[in-house]
N, C-alpha and C positions, 0 to 999 in steps of 0.2 A: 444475588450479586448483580446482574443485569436484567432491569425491569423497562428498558425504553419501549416506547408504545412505538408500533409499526408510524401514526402519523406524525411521534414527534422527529423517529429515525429520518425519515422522508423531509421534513420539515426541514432539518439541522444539516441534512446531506444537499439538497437546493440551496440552502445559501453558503455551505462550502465549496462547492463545485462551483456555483459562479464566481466565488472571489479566487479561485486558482483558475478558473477558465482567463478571469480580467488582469492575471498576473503570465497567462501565455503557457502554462503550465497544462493545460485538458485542451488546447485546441484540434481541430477538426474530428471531435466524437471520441477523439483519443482517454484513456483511463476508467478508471471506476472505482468506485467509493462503496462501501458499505457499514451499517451498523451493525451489532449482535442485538439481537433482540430476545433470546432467554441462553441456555447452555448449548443447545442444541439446535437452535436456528439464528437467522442474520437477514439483513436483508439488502438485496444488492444494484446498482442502476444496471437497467438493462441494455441491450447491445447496441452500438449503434449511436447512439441519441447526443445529440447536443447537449454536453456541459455545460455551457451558459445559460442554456434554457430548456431545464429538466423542468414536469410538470408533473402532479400526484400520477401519472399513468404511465413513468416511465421506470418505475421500481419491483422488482421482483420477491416476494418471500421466498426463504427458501433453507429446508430441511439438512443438518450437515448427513444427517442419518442416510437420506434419500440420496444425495451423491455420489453413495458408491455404488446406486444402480449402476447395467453397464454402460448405459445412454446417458449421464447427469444432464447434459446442456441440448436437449432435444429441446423446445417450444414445448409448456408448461400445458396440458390441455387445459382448452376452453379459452386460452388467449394466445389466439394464431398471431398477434402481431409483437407479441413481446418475446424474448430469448436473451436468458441468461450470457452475462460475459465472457466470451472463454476464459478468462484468465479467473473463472470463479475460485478454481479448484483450486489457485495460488491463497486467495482467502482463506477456502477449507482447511487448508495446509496450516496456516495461523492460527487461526480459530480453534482448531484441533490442540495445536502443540503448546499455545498460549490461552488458557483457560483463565486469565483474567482480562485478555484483550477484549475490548469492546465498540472498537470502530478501528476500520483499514482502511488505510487510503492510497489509492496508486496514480500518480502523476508524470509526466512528461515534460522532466523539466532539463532545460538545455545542459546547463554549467554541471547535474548529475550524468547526465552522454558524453560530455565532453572529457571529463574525468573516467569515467569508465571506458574507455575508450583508452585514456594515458597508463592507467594501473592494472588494465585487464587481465592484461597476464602475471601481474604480482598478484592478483587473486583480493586484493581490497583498499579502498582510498583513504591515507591516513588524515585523522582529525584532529590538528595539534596546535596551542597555543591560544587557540580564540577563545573569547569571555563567552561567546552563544554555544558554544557546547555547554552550558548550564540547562540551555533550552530542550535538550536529551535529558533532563534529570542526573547529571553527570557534575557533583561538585566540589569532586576534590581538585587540589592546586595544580595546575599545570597539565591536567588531565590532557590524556594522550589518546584516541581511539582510532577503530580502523571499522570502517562501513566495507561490510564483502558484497563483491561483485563475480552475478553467476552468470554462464551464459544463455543467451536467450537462445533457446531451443526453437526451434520451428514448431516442434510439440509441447505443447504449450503445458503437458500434463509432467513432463521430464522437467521443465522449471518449480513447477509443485514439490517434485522427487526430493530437487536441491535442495530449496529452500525448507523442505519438513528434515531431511539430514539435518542442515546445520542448527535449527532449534531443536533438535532431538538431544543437543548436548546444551543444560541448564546454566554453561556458564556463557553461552552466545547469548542469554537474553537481556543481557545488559545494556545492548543496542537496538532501539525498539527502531530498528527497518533492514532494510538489503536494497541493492541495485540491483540493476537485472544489462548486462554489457550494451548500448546500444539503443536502451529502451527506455529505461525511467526506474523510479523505485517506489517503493510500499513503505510506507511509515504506519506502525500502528501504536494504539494509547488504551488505558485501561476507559475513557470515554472519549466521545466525537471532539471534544472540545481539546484533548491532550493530542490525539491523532494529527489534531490539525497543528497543534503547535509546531511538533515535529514533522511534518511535513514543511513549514517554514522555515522550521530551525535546519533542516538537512538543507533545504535551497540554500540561505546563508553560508553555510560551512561550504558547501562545493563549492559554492564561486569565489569563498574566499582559497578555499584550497587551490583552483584552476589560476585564478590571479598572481596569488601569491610563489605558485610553482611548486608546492609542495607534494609528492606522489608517497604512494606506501613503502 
């Protein structure tokens, strides 16, 4: 099902990251991207690093198996200068419950904070009336959805928690992402190239939601 070779994952994740770094969406080192690269591993930018200018040495492999050591996001030996995302285990947590997702992506985009922020406490930002909710694979008439918004834990492992509840029930997967209150959200796709659709297609829809005044 997923056969991406670690350089083309690396390849395809550089020049996504730079077109949402040039869209304002990864600035200052903020987000992180990753592919799947078989059932059981992925591979993810590491901590730290400038979105706009990721280079082959700023990407990590990484086993889902191996995560539930008790340490996952210790410095990988033999490369003191790279360290996993914290927010990897939000991946794992996908990766895990979505067995045909094959790239994540998590961005910092304004008009998704500003919305999560309005609806936080209705628990999800309704998406109603616009033609680009097609861009979700969503295309019956009039289509109606609601994007849930968790909160961002300071523990970064207790947003993992959320986010695998709410896929744990098969009728949430209709909505391939989540917000996180405050922070930004995770869109993912069966490949890098759908991941990233919906990561455009979510910016879209928020700001038309936030514009338009429409809350859940």
């Amino acid at each position: 099902m997923h056969n991406t070779t670690y350089p083309a994952a690396i390849e395809t994740m550089i020049r996504d990251a730079r077109c949402f770094y040039e869209h304002g969406w990864l600035l200052g080192t903020s987000g992180n991207l990753s592919v799947r690269l078989s059932p059981t591993s992925f591979v993810i930018t590491a901590s730290g690093r400038d979105k706009g200018r990721l280079g082959l040495n700023d990407f990590l492999a990484r086993d889902l198996a191996a995560l539930d050591a008790p340490n996952p996001s210790e410095t990988p030996p033999g490369d003191p200068n790279l360290k996993p995302s914290a927010e990897e285990c939000i991946h794992q947590a996908i990766y895990a419950r979505l067995p045909a997702a094959g790239a994540v992506y998590h961005v910092h985009e304004p008009y998704a904070a500003f919305c999560s922020e309005r609806d936080g406490d209705l628990g999800a930002t309704l998406m109603a009336s616009a033609e680009m909710i097609k861009g979700l694979g969503i295309w019956e008439p009039r289509a109606r959805v609601r994007v849930p918004i968790f909160k961002n834990h300071a523990h970064v492992p207790d947003i993992a928690r959320d986010v695998d509840a709410h896929l744990s029930d098969p009728a949430n997967h209709r909505i391939p992402g989540v917000n996180i209150r405050n922070h930004g959200y995770y869109a993912w796709g069966a490949t890098p190239f759908e991941a990233k659709r919906h990561v455009e297609t979510f910016a879209y829809l928020f700001r038309y939601s936030w514009e338009l005044g429409n809350g859940a």
